[in-house]
N, C-alpha and C positions, 0 to 999 in steps of 0.2 A: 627959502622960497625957490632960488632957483635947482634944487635937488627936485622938489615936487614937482615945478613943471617938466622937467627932464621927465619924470616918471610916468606923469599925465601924457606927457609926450610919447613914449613908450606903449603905453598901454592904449594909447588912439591908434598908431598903427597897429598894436596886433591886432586890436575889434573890427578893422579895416580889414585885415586880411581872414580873419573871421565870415565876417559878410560877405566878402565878395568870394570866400567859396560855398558858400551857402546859394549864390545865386547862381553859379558856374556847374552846378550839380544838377539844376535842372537843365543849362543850355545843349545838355548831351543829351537827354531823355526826348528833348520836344526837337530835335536837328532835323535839318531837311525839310520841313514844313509849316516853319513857325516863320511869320511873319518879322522882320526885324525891328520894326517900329515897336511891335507888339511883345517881343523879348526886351528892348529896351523896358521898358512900361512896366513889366514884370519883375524883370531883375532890380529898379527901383525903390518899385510897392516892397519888394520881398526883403531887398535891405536894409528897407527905411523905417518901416513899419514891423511886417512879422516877424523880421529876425530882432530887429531891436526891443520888441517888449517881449520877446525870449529872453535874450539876456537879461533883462531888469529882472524877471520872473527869477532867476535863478543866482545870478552872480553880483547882484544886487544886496547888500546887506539887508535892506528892507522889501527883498523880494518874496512875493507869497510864496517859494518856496526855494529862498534862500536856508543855506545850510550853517549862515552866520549869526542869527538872531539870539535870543534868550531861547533855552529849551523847551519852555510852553508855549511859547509862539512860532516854534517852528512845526510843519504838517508831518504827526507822527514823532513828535518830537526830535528829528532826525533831519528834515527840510531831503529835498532831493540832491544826490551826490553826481554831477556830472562833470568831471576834473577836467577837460578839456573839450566837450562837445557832441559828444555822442549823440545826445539829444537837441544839443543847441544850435550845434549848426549841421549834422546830416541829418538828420532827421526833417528838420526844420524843410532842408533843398529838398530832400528827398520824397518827402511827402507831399510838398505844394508841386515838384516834377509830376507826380501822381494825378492831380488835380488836371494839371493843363494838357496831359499826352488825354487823360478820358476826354480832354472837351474838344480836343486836334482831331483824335480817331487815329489809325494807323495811316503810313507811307501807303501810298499808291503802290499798289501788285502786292502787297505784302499780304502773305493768306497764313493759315495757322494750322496746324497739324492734330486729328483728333485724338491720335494712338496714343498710348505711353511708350517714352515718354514724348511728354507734348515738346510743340517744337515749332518752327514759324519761314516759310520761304523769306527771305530778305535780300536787299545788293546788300556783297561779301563788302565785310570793312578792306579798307583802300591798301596797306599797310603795316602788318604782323611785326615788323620792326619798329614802328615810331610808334605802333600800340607797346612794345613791352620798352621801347625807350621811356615812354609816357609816365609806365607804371612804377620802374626805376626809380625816377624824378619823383614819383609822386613820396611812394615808400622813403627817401633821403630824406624832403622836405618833411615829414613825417614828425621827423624826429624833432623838429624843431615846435614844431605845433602840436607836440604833447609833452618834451622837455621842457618847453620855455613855459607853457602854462603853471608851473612853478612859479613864474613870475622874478624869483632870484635864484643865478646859478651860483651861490654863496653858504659858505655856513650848511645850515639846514635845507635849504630850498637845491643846494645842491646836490645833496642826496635823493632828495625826491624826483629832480632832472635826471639824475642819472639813472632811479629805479624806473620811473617812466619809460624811457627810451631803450631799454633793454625789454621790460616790458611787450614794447610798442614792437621793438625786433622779433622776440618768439610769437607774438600774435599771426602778424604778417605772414612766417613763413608756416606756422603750422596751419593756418589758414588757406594757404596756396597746396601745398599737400594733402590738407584732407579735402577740398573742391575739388581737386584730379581726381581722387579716389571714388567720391561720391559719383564724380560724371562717368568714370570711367565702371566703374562696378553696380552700383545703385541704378543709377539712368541707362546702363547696358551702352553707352555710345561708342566703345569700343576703339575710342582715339584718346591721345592726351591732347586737349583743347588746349591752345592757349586762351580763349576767353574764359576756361572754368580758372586756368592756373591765375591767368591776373586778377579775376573779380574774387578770386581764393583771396589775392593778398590785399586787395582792397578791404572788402571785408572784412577778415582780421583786424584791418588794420582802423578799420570804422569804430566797430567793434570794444575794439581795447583803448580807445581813446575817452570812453569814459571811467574806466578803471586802474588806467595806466599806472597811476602812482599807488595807488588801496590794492593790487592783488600780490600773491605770489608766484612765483614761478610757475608753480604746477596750476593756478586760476589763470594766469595767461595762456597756458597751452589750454588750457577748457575753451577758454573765451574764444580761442582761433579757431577749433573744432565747430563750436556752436556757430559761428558766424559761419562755415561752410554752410550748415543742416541749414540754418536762417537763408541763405543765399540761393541757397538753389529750391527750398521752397517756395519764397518769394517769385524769382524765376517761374517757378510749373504754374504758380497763382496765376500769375500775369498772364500766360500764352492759353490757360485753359478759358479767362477773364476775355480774351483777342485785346490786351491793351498792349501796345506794340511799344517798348523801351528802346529805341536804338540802342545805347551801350550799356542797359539793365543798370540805372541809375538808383532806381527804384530799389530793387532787391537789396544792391551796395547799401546803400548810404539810410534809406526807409528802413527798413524791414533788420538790418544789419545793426543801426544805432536805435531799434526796439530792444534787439539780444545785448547791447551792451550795456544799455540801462537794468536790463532783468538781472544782470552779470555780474554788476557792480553790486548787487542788493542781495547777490547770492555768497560772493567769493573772495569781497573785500576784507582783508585780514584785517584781525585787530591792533595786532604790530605796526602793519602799514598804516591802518587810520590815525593810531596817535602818533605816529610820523609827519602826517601830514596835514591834519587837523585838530581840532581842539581835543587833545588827550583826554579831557574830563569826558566825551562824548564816546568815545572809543568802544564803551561797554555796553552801550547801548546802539551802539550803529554801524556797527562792523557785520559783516555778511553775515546769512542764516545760518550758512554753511559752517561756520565759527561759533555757532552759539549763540548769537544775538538777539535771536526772534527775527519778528517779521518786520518791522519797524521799519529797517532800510530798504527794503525790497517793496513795502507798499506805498512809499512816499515815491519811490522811483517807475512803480505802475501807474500810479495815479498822475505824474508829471509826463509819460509815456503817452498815457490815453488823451493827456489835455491836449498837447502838443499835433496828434493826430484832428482833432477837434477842430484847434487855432490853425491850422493852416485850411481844413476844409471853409469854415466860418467867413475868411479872408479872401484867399487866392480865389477858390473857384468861384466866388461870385464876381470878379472881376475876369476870370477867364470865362465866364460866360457871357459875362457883359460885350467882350472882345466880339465873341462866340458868334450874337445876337446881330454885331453891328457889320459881321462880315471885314473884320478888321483882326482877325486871329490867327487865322491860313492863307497860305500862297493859292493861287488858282491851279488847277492840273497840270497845267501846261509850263509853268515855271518852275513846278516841283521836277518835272520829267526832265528839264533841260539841266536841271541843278542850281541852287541858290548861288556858287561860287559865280558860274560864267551870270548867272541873271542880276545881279545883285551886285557882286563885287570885282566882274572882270574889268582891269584898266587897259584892253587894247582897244578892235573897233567894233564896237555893240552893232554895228550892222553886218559884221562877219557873224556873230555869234545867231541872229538872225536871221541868215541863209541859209545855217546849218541845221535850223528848225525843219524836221519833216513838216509837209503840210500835215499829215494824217495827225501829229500830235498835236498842232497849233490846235484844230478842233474850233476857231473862230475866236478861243476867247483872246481876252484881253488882258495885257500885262499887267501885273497887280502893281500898286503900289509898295513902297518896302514897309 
């Protein structure tokens, strides 16, 4: 008994840190304008609710499209394969982020470019350092949140920790390499960004977080290629769309854990599947690209589209709700001075209030948070 609750114990912090990065994906997309009351409220709804009957949906033995069932009750005979989230938890953030930047609107001054490639005036991010210190941290933590999805680094489950995580390394980087390439050659921008090279390796690394342990070598370096092509289309979607992503949340994590659901249903080796799951299954669910048919790849579309569905169904009607009651957005004048000093500065709130131009004040009234 007490081994079990250890494990139980275990497995509640990792769902924990599951969910709350599923809600921390959209608090980049909606920054700047988003009401705090009104992100708390969200980040809630979105843990408590959509992301949780996600997971039942999938990681669930009895989930309608659990990959654990008997083989006629699973959809497609196959269930959807998402070995640590691709769909479960970026997609999930990334798509309900989708929802609430349409119902915010863009930053104040922010205009949009018509030419190709499309493009968008924005205030420059604060910091090029703590942006690729950020991205660093993230890629390390990485490893752990499609390693540990193994569940045991022992025995068996250890092999698959450690094909993951190598895995999860070549995504990453071939993913930050072909984003430079793309922006730099494709989109003509004529610079090496660091915002193509980090959301290169985010994306990769979004990406192959459902395939991590089911591909091979040469499918992870696909997976990181595709998740560039996915990223920076997403991106030109957006800005030709005017839905304004502060740090292209959207593209990452949305549009990035759609390729990695297609990916897994394309690339998944059959060696790797009865490694990591039911051997008997292997021959019938391992990628197309192997043989298999279609089997894997249409249970992992159809979990793809649902997913797109369940968060519009959910969030946006509650972000309109927000929307309607003028409880969603900051007022102009709070967005120009900045949420840090209006919202969170601890010196004296009547300096911060002198240093208001009148021309900005414009009469209104300080929102509530």
């Amino acid at each position: 008994t007490d081994v079990s609750d250890a494990f139980a114990h275990a497995k509640w912090l990792f769902q924990w840190a599951f969910a709350a990065t599923s809600s921390t994906i959209m608090s980049g997309a909606v920054a700047e304008r988003i009401r705090f009351k009104a992100y708390v409220l969200l980040a809630t709804f979105l843990t408590g609710i959509v992301y949780s009957v996600t997971v039942h949906w999938v990681w669930n033995e009895q989930g309608i499209f659990s990959n654990s069932k008997a083989k006629q009750d699973m959809l497609f005979g196959c269930g959807a394969l998402d070995f640590a989230g691709s769909g479960v938890v970026h997609m999930i953030g990334g798509f309900s982020a989708l929802w609430g930047v349409i119902m915010l609107g863009p930053r104040a001054g922010v205009t949009f470019t018509e030419e190709w490639p499309r493009g968008k005036e924005a205030p420059q991010p604060q910091s090029a350092i703590f942006q690729s210190l950020g991205v660093l941290l993230l890629w390390f933590s990485w490893f752990g949140f499609n390693g540990c999805s193994a569940m045991f680094i022992a025995g068996e489950g250890g092999d698959v920790a450690a094909r993951a995580m190598v895995m999860t390394a070549i995504a990453g980087a071939t993913g930050c390499v072909s984003s430079v390439v793309i922006s730099t050659s494709v989109l003509s921008q004529n610079q090496i960004l660091l915002s193509s090279a980090h959301n290169g390796i985010l994306g990769g690394l979004v990406s192959i977080t459902a395939c991590c342990a089911t591909v091979e070598i040469e499918g992870a370096f696909l997976v990181g290629v595709g998740s560039s092509i996915f990223y920076h289309l997403g991106d030109q979607l957006l800005l030709k769309l005017q839905i304004d992503d502060v740090v292209n949340a959207i593209p990452v994590h949305g549009f990035c854990g759609v390729w990695g659901l297609v990916a897994t249903g394309l690339l998944s080796s059959r060696t790797n599947y009865q490694r990591t799951f039911d051997p008997e299954m292997a021959s019938d669910c391992c990628g197309l690209f192997y043989g298999c048919g279609w089997a894997q790849l249409s249970a992992n579309v159809v979990f793809a589209l649902t997913l797109v569905v369940w968060t519009a169904v959910t969030t946006l009607p509650l972000c309109y709700l927000l929307h309607s009651l003028d409880m969603l957005r900051v007022v102009n004048l709070d967005e120009q001075v900045g949420m840090d000093e209006v919202l969170h500065f601890e010196g004296n709130q009547d300096a911060v209030d002198l240093d208001m131009d009148e021309s900005r004040r414009g009469g209104q009234a300080r929102s509530g948070a």
